[in-house]
N, C-alpha and C positions, 0 to 999 in steps of 0.2 A: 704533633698532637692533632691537629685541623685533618691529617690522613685518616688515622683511625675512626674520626668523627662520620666524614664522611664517607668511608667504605660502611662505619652502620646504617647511616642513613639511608644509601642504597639497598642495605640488605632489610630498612624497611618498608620501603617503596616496594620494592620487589615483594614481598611477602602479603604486601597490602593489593595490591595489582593481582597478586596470586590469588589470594582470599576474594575480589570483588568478580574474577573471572570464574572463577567457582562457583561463584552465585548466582554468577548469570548464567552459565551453561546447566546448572542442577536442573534447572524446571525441565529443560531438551531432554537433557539424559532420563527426567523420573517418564515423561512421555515419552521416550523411543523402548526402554525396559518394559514398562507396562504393558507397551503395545505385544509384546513378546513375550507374555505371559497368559496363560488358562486365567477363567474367571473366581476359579477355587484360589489359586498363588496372588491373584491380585488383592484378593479381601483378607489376606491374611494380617493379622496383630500380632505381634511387632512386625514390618514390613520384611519380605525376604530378599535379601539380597542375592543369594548362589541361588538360579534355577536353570531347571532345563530350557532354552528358548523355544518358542513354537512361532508356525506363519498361518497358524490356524485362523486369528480375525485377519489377515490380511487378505486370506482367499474367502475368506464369508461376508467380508464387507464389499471383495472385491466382485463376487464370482454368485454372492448367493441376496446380498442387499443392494447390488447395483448400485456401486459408487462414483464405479466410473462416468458415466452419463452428468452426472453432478460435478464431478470436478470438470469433466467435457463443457459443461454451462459455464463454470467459474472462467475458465478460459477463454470463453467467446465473450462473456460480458465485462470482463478486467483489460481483455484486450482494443473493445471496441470503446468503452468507458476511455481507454488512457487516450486513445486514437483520435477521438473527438477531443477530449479536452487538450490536448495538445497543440491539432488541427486550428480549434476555433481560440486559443487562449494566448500562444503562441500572437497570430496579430493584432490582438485587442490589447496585449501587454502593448507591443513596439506604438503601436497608435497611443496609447499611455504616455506613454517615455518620451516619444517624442515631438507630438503634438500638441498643442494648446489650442480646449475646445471650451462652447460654453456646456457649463453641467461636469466637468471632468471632475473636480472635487467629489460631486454628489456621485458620480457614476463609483470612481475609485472607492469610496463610503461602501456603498453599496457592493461591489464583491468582498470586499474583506469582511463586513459586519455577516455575509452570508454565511461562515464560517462559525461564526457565534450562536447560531441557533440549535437547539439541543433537538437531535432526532426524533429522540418521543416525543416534541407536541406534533411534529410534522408526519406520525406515525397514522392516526387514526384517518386526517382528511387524504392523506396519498393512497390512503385506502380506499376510500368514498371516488377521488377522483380516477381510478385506475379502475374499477368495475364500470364507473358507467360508461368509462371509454371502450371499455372492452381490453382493457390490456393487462390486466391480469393472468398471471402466470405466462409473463412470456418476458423472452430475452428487453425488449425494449422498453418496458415497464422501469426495470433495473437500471439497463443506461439512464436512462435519462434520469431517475431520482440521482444515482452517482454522478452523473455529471452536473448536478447542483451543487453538489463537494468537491470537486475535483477542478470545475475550471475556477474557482476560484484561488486555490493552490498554484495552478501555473501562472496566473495569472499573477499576483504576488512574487512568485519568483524570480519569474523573466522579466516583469517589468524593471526590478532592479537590476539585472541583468542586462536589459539594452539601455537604464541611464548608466552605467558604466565605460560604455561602448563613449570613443569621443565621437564630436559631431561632427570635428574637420573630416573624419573618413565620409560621412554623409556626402559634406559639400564638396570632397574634391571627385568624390564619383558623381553628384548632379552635372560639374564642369564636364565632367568626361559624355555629357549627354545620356549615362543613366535614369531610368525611371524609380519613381517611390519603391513600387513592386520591386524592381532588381535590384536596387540597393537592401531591401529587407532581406530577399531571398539569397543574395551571393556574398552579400557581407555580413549585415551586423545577424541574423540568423546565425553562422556556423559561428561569430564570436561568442556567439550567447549559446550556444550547444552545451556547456557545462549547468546552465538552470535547466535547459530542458533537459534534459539524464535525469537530473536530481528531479522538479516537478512529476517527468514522468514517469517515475521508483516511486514516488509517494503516492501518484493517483492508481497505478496497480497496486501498490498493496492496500490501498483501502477498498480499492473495488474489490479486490480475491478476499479480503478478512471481512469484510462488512457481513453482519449477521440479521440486526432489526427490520431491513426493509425485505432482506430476502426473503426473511421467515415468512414475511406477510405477502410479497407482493408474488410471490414462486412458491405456491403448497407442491406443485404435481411437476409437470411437464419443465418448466424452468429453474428446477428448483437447486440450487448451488451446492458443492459441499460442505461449508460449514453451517449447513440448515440440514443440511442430510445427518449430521454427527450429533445436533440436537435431538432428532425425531427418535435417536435410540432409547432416549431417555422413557420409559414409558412404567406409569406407577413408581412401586419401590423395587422396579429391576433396574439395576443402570449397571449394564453391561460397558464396567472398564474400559477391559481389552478391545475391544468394538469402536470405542471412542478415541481412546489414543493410537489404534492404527489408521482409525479416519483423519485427527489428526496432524499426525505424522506426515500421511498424504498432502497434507493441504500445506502443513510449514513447508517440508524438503522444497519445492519449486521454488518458492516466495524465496525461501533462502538459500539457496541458489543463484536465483536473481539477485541477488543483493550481492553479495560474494562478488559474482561477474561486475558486477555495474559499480562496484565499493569506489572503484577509482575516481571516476567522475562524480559519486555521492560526495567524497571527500573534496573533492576540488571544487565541485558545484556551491558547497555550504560555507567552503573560507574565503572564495573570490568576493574579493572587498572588504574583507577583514584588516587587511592591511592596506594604507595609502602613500 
């Protein structure tokens, strides 16, 4: 009796697993179809299913609205965005973790609550401050507002990360006459390697998705691809096909990334989930 039970039960875990995996890949597939549709078959009621596919917005976005240059931007500023936050977050964590200073409460406060601030109030003065510096529309404007998001992320991560790490490996590499620096650098760093994967997968894809500060702070010369996929938007023409192959462009890499890096996501998010 307890068999049949449970072979339904599996059958409906499995059906429900199926049904939530469905859900989540529809949004992918209504954007990658779309993208591969005329703008007469995307407006269509009731939606069409069977069409011819075209790569017609793929080379107008690609070849005739210059998108590449944009995703070109997203690249240099997601990549240099993760790089610094890494770079600087990486030993402000281990300094956390491991040392007892005065103010460490108030400092640790202080990155984590930085996360709690909602973009739009910080919208209008990042404005104000980035013209009178002169930094508007350029690559460095953008680092640096992301990296007000982003080291705070690795920061959080790895610091649980290196209290993890025991201290006896510290002190028996002080014996051995190592320094602070090379014990962070040759030890507890590559142990903690599984938070930075994880931190640095999360500060790329906010840097490449991030949309409010790009739109403002990069109109022209710096300006990213998913600021480029908005500007299609123009009156009551909203060119679909245009958007979902911009799109498209912008998800595939990110997921991508993700895919490659899944392994250390996973491992990076349970380490210490169990004691």
């Amino acid at each position: 009796m307890a068999a049949p039970i449970q072979r339904r039960s599996l059958w409906g875990e499995g059906v429900l697993l199926l049904l939530i995996g469905l859900f989540c890949v529809f949004p992918f597939y209504w954007m990658v179809t779309t993208s591969l549709k005329t703008q007469v078959v995307a407006l269509e009621s009731p939606p069409v299913w069977w069409f011819t596919p075209t790569l017609a917005n793929y080379w107008e976005v690609l070849f005739v609205d210059k998108v590449g240059p944009a995703l070109i931007n997203s690249i240099i500023v997601a990549v240099c965005t993760t790089a610094l936050a890494v770079g600087l977050g990486t030993p402000a964590a281990y300094a956390l973790a491991r040392f007892e200073f005065r103010g460490k409460t108030d400092l640790w406060f202080w990155f984590i609550t930085n996360r709690f601030v909602s973009p739009v109030v910080l919208a209008f003065p990042v404005f104000l401050i980035s013209r009178e510096l002169g930094l508007r529309d350029t690559h460095l404007a953008l680092i640096l507002m992301y990296l007000t998001f982003t080291l705070p992320i690795v920061i959080w991560i790895c610091t649980d990360q290196f209290r993890s790490i025991p201290r006896e490996l510290d002190e028996a590499a002080m014996l051995e006459g190592a320094s602070q620096w090379r014990i962070f650098r040759s030890i507890c760093l590559p142990l903690a390697m599984p938070g930075v994967a994880v931190s640095s997968i999360l500060s790329f894809i906010f840097s490449w998705n991030e949309l409010l500060f790009a739109y403002i702070l990069a109109p022209k010369a710096a300006k990213t691809a998913p600021a480029m996929a908005v500007t299609f938007m123009e009156g009551y023409d909203v060119p679909y096909g245009k958007i979902m192959a911009t799109s498209t462009l912008i998800v595939v890499p990110v997921l991508i990334f993700a895919l490659l890096a899944s392994k250390h996501l996973v491992r990076g998010l349970t380490m210490g989930a169990v004691k």
